[in-house]
KENUSE-918573 format. One record per residue (C-alpha): residue in three letters; y, x, z; residue number from 1. Coordinates in Angstrom, 1 decimal. Layout:
<nodes>
   doti        y        x        z   rotor
    Ala        Y        X        Z     NUM
...
</nodes>
This chain:
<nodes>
   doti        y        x        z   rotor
    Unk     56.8     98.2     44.7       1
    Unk     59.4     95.3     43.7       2
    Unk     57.6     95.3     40.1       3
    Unk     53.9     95.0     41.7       4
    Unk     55.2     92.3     43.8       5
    Unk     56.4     90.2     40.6       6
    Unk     53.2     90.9     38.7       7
    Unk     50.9     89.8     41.7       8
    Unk     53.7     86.4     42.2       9
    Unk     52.8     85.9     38.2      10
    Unk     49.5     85.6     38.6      11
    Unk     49.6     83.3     41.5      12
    Unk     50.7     80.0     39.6      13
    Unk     49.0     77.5     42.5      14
    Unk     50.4     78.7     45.5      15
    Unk     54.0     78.5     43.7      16
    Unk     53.6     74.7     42.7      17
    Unk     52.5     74.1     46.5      18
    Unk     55.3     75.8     47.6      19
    Unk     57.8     74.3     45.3      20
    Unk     60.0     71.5     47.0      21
    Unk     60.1     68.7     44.7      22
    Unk     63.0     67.1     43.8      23
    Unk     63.7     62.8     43.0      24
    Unk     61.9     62.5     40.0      25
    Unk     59.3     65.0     40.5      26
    Unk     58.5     63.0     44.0      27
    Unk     58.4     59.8     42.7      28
    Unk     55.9     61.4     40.0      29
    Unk     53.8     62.4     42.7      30
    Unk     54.2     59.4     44.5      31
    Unk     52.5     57.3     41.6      32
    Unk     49.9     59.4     40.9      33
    Unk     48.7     60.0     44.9      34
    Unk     49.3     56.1     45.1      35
    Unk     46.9     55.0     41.8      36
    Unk     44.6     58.0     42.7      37
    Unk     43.7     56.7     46.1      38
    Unk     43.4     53.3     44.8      39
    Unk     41.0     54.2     42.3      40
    Unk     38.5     56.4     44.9      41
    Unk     38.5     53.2     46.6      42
    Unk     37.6     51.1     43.9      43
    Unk     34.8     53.6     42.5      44
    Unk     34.5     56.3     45.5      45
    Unk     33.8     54.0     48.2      46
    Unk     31.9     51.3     45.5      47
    Unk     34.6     48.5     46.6      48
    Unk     34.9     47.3     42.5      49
    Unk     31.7     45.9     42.9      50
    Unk     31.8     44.4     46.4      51
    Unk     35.0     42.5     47.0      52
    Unk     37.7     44.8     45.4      53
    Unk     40.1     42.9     46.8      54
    Unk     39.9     44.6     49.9      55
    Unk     40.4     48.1     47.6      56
    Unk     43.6     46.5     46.8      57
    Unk     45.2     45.6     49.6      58
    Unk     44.0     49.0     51.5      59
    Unk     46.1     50.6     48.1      60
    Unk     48.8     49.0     48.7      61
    Unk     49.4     49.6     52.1      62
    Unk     48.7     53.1     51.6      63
    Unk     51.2     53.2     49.0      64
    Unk     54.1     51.8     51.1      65
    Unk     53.0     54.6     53.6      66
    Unk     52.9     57.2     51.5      67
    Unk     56.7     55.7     50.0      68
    Unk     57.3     56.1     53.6      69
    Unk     56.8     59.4     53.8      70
    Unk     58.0     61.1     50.8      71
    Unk     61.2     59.5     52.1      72
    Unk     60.9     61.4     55.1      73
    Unk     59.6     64.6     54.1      74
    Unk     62.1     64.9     51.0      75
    Unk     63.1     68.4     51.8      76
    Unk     59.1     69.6     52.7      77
    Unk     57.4     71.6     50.1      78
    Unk     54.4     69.5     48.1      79
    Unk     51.5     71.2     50.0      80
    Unk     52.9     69.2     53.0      81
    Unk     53.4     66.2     50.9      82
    Unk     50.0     66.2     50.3      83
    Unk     48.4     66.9     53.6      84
    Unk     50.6     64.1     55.2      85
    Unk     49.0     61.9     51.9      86
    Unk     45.7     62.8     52.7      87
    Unk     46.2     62.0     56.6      88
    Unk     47.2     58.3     55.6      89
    Unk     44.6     57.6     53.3      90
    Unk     42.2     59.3     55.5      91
    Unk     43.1     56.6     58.0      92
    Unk     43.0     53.8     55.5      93
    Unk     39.5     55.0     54.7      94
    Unk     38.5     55.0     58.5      95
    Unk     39.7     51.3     58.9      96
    Unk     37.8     50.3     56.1      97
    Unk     35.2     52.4     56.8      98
    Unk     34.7     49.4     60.0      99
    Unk     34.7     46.6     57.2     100
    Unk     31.0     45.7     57.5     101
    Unk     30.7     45.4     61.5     102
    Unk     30.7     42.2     63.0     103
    Unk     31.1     42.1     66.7     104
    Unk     30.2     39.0     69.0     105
    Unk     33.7     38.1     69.1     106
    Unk     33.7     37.2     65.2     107
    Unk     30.3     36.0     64.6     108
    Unk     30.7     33.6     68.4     109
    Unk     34.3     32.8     68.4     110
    Unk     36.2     33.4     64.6     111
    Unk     33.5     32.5     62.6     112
    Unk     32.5     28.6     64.1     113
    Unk     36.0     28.4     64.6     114
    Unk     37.1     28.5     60.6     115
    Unk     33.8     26.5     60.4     116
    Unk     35.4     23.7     61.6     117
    Unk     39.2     24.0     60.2     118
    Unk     37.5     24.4     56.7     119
    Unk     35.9     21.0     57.4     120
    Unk     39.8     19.5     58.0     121
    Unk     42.7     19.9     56.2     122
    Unk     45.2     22.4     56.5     123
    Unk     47.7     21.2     58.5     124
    Unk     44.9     19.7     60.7     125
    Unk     43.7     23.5     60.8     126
    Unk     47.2     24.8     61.5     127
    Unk     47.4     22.7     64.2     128
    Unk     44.3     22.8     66.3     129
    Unk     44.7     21.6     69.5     130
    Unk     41.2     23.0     71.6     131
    Unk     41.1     26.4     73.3     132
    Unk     45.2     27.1     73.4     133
    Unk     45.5     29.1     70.5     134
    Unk     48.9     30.4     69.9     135
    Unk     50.8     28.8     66.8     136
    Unk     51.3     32.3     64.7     137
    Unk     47.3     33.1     65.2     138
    Unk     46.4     29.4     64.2     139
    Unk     48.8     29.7     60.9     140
    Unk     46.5     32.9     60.0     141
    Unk     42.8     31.3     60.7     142
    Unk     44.1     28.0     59.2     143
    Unk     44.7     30.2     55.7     144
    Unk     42.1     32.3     55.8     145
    Unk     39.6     29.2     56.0     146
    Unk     40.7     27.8     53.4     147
    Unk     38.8     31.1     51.4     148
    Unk     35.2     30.3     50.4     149
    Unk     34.4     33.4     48.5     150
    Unk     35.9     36.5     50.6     151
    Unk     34.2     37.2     54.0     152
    Unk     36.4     36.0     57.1     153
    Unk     35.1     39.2     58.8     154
    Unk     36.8     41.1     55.8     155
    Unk     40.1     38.8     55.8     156
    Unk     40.9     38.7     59.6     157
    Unk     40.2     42.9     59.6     158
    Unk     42.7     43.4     56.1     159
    Unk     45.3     40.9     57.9     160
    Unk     45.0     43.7     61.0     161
    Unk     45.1     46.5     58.3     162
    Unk     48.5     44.8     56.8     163
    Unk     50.4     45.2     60.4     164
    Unk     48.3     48.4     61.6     165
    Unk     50.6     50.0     58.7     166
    Unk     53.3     47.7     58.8     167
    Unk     54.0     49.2     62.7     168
    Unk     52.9     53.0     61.4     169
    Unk     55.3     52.4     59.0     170
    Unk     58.1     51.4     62.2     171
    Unk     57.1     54.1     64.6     172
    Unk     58.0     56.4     61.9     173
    Unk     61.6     55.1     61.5     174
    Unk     62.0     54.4     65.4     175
    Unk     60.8     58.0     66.1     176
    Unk     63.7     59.3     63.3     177
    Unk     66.0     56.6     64.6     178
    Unk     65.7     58.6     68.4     179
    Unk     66.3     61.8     67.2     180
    Unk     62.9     63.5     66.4     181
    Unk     62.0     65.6     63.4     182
    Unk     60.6     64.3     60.3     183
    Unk     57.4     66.2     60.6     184
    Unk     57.1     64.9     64.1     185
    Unk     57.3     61.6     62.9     186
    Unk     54.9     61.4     60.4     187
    Unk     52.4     62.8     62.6     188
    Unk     52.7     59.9     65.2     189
    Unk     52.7     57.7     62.8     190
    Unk     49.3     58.8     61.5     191
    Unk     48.1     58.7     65.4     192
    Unk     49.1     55.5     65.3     193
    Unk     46.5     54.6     63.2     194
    Unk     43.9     57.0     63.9     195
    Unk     43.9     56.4     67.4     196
    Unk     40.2     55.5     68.8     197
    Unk     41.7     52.1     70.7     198
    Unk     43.7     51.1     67.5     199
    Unk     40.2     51.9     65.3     200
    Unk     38.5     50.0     67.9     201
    Unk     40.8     46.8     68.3     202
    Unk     40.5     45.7     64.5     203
    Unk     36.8     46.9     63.7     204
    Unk     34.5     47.3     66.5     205
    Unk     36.4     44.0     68.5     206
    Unk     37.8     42.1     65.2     207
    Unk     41.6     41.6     67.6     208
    Unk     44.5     41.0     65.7     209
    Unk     47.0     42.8     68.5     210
    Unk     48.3     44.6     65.5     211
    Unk     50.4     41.6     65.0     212
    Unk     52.5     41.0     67.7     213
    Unk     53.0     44.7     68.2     214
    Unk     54.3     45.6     64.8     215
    Unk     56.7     42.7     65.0     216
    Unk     57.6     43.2     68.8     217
    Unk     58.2     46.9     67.3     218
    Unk     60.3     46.3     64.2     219
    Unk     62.4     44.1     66.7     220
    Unk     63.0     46.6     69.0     221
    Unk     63.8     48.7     66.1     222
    Unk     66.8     46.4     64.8     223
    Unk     67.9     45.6     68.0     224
    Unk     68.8     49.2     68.2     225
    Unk     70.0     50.0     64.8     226
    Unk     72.5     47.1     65.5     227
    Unk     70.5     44.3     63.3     228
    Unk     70.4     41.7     66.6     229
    Unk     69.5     38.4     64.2     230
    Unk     66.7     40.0     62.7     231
    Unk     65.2     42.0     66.0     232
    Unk     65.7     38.5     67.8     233
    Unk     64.1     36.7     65.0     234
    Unk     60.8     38.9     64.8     235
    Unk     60.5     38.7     68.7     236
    Unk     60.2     35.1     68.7     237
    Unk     57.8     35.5     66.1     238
    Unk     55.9     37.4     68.2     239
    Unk     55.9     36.1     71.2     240
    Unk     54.7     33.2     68.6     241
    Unk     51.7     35.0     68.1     242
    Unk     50.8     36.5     72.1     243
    Unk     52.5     35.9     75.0     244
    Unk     52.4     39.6     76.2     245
    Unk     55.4     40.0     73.4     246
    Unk     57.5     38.5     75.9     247
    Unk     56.9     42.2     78.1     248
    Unk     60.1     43.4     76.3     249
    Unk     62.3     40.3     76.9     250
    Unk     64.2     42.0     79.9     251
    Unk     65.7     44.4     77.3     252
    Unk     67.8     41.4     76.4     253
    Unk     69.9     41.8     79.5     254
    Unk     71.3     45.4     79.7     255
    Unk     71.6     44.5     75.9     256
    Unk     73.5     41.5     76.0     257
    Unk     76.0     43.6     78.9     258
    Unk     76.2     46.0     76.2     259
    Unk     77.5     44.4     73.5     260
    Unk     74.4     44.9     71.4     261
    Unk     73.2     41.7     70.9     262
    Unk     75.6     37.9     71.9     263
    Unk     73.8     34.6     73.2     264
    Unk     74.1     33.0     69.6     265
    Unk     71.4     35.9     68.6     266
    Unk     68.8     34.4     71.2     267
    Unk     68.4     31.0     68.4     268
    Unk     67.1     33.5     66.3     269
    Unk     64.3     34.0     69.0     270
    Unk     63.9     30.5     69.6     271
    Unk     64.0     29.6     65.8     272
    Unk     61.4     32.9     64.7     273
    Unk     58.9     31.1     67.7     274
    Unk     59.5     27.8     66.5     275
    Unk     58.9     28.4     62.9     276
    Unk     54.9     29.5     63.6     277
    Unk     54.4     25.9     65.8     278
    Unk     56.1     23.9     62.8     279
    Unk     52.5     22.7     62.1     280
    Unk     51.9     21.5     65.7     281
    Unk     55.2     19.3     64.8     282
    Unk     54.5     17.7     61.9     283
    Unk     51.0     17.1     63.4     284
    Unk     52.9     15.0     65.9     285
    Unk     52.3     17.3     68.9     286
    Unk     55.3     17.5     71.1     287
    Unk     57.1     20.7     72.4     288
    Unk     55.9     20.5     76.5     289
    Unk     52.6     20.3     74.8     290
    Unk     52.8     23.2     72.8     291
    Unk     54.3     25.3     75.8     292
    Unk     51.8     23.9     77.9     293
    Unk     49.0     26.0     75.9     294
    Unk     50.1     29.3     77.0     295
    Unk     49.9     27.9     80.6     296
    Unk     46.4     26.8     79.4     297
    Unk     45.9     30.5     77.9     298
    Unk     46.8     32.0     81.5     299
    Unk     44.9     29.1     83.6     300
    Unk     42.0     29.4     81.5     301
    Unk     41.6     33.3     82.2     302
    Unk     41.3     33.5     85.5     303
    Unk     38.3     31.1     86.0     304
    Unk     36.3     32.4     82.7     305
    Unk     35.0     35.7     84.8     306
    Unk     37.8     37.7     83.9     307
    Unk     38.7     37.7     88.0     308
    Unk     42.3     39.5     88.5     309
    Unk     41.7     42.1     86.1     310
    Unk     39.6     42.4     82.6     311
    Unk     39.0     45.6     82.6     312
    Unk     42.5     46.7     82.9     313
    Unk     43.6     48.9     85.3     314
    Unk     46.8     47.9     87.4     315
    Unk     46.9     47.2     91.2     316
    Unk     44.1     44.8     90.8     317
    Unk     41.9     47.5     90.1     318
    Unk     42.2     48.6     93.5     319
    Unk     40.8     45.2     95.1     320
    Unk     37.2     44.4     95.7     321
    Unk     37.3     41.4     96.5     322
    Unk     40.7     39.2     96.4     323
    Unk     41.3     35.4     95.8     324
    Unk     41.9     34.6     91.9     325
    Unk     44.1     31.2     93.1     326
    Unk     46.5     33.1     95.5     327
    Unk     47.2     37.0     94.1     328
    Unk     47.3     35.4     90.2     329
    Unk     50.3     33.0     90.9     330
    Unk     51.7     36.3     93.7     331
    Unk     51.4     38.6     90.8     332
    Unk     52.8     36.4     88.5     333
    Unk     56.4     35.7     90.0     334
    Unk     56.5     39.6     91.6     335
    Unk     56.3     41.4     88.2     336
    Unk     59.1     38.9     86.7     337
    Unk     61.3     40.0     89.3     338
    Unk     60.7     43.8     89.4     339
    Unk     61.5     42.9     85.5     340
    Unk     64.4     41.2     86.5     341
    Unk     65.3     44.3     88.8     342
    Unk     64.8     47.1     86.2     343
    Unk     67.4     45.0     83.6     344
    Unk     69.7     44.9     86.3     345
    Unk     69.9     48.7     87.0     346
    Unk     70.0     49.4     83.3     347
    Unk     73.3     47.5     83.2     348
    Unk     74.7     49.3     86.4     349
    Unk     73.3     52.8     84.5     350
    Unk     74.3     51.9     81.2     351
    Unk     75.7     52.7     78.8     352
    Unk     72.3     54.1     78.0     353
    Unk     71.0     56.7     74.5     354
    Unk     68.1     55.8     72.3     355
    Unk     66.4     57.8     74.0     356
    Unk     66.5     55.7     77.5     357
    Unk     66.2     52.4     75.4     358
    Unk     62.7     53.7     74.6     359
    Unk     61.9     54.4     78.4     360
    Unk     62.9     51.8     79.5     361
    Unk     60.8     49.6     77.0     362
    Unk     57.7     52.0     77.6     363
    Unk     57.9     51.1     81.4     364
    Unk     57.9     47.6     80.3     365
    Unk     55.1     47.5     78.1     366
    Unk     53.1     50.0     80.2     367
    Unk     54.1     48.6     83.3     368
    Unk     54.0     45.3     83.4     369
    Unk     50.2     44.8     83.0     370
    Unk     49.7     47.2     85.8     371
    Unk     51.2     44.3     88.1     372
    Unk     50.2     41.2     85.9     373
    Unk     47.2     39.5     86.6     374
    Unk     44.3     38.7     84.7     375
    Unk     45.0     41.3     82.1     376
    Unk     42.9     42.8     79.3     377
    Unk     43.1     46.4     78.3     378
    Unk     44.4     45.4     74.9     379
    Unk     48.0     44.6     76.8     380
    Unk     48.5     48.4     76.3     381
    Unk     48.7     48.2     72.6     382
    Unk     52.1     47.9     72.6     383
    Unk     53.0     50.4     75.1     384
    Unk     50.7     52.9     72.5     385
    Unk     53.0     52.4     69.7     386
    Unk     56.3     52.9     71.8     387
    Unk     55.2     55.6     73.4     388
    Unk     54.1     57.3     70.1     389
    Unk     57.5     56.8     68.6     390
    Unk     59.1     58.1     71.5     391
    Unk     56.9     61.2     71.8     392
    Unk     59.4     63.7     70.4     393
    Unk     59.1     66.0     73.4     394
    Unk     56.2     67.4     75.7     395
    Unk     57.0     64.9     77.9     396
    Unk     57.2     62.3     75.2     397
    Unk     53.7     63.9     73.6     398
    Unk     51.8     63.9     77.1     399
    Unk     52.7     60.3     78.1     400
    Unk     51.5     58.8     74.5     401
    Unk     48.2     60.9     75.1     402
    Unk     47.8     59.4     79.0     403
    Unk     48.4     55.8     77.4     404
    Unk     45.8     56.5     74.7     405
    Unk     43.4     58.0     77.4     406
    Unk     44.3     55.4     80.2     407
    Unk     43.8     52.4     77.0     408
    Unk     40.5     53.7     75.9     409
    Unk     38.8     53.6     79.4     410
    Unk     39.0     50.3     79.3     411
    Unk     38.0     49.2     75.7     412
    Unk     34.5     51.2     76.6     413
    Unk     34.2     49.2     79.6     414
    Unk     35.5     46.3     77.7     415
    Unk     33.4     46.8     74.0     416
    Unk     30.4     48.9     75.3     417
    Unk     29.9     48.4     78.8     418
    Unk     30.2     51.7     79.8     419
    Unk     32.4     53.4     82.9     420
    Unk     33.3     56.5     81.4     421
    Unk     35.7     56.4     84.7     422
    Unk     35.9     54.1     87.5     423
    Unk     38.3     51.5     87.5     424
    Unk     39.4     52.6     90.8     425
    Unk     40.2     55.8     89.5     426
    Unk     42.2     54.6     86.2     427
    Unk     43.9     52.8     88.4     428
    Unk     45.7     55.1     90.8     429
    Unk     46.5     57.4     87.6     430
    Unk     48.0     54.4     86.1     431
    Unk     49.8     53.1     88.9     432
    Unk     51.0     56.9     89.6     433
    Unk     52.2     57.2     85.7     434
    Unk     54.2     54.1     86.0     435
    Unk     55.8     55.3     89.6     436
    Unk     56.8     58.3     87.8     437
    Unk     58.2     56.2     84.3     438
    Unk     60.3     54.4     86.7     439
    Unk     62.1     57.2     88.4     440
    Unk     62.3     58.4     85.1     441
    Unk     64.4     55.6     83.3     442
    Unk     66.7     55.7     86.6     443
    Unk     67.1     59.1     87.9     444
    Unk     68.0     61.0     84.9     445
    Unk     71.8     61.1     85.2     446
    Unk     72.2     63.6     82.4     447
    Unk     71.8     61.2     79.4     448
    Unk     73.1     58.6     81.1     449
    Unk     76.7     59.7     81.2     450
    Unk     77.4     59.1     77.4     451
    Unk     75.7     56.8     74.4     452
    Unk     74.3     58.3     71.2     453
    Unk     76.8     57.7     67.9     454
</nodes>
């Protein structure tokens, strides 16, 4: 029997090389040729070399540093799983890019007339445009990008969303290892993280660049924990730079501070990553109440352009008919700062707190915080999507990620196509209910609580 078993293994060459766990050399081997491979079927399979191959390119490279990403993870996995995670990455790749050619109202109305007139000033003039309250990072981007005459802006605004879709798969990945999960685990949440239907839908059916300020806000939170405070402080100015709603996780900075993660010299590395994106508005002789003054344009300007309390985002604000705009947006406003203020303080009173809490506590922040916020868009959860993804190492971790997703892409069908899959109303009592239940959650649980993670 032993000698039949041999002779059938013999003949079974295949299933031995997919079995086989590669070792350093043979990975990087395999590395280069899955890398060049994929960059080629874009060139040729998808006909990119003879419409803009550019966009071939930079969708290859960012595979690439995925797929580095994951053969660094998976180092011990035989190749067959190598390969499938591979294919999962470039699959998703393929999707965004697969969204290339449609161009929603928001481009064509908003982007588009926009980089019209920058092209017909000069840069810095571009960088620094003073109508409609864009942010300083978002202004850097569209002031570059119209400076390009031959590439599409429809293509170069969805590739710069491509760049920091990956760029934050690439970080859930490392925050999900970082807090304890398995490798496997991680790669698969990072692939979510670009396959889900709201992050598909953000970048090619709405032409957002929330991608952005979510990888950055992500990667901070990331080297906050890892014990890197100047460069986690540094890319959450830089994000706030970009959107306001970075600023959700800003109340981490407390219990951190208490807990000797981060010192109040770290915070100029905040202020210096936001100032860096408004250096433009500087030298264009704009001063700084005037810059800060645009984000109280951004919030002034929403609530009397239709978008009432709520823009299709659930919250408590879903559960009103019919409120006053001028009264609940300023209520709203100052209650969710100090419920903010109240959940750093009992952090530092539970502390000192795992990886594992830090990542609670932050998902209660990004999830939560629109829930009580006026006037805010669906999009506000794309940030909660990613933490919650890299924290979804458990069944508990797993179902929260999935009622995010779920709780996200009601809205963006209200939001994109009109449609109530489910009542607002209803959206927003699960919401509100989910968030109840994150909060007891992050202060209840005693067990973790009692000791920090090496």
């Amino acid at each position: 029997m032993a000698s039949e078993n041999r002779e059938r293994r013999a003949f079974d060459p295949l299933r031995d090389i997919l079995m086989a766990v590669p070792g350093r050399t043979v990975g990087l081997v395999l590395y280069i040729v899955m890398a060049l491979g994929f960059c080629a079927f874009l060139l040729y399979g998808m006909g990119w070399a003879n419409n803009q191959p550019l966009v071939a390119v930079i969708g290859g490279v960012c595979a690439a540093v995925l797929l580095l990403t994951t053969l660094a993870s998976l180092r011990d996995q035989p190749v067959i799983i190598l390969l499938s995670a591979a294919l999962m990455f470039c699959l998703a790749i393929c999707a965004h890019l697969g969204l290339m050619e449609i161009a929603p109202g928001r481009m064509t109305l908003l982007l588009s007339p926009l980089m019209e007139d920058m092209w017909n000033y000069d840069l810095l003039t571009a960088m620094a445009w003073e109508d409609k309250a864009w942010s300083g990072g978002y202004l850097i981007v569209l002031g570059l990008l119209s400076r390009l005459e031959s590439f599409p802006w429809l293509y170069a605004v969805k590739l710069v969303n491509l760049v920091f879709i990956a760029a934050g798969a690439v970080c859930v990945q490392r925050l999900y290892l970082f807090n304890g999960g398995k490798p496997f685990g991680a790669v698969l949440a990072s692939g979510i993280s670009m396959l889900a239907i709201t992050v598909l839908m953000n970048s090619g059916a709405w032409t957002h660049c929330d991608a952005i300020y979510a990888a950055l806000s992500l990667w901070g939170l990331y080297l906050l924990l890892a014990g890197h405070p100047w460069g986690g402080c540094v890319l959450w100015g830089l994000a706030v730079g970009f959107k306001l709603q970075a600023a959700f996780l800003f109340p981490l900075l407390i219990p951190m501070f208490m807990e000797r993660k981060i010192s109040l010299r770290h915070l100029l590395g905040l202020a210096a990553g936001f100032l860096a994106l408004h250096i433009p508005m500087f030298l264009d002789g704009q001063s700084f109440m005037s810059i800060l003054g645009r984000y109280n344009t951004q919030i002034t300007e929403v609530a009397y352009e239709g978008a009432g309390l709520t823009d299709n985002a659930p919250g408590v604000y879903g559960l009103m008919v019919v409120a006053s705009v001028r009264e609940f947006s300023g209520m709203g406003l100052f209650f969710s700062l100090f419920l903010a203020l109240l959940l750093s303080m009992a952090m530092v009173r539970r502390g000192p707190l795992t990886t594992n809490q830090w990542m609670r506590c932050a998902l209660l922040l990004a999830f939560g915080l629109p829930m009580i916020l006026p006037q805010m868009n669906v999009r506000a959860l794309y940030l909660a999507l990613l933490i919650a993804l890299a924290g979804a190492r458990d069944i508990r971790g797993i179902l929260a990620a999935a009622l995010v997703e779920i709780i996200s892409l009601f809205g963006y069908m209200k939001g994109i196509f009109g449609h109530d899959v489910v009542p607002l109303l209803v959206t927003s009592l699960v919401a509100l209910v989910f968030t109840f239940y994150m909060i007891t959650d992050c202060l209840a649980v005693q067990g973790e609580l009692r000791h920090a993670e090496s």
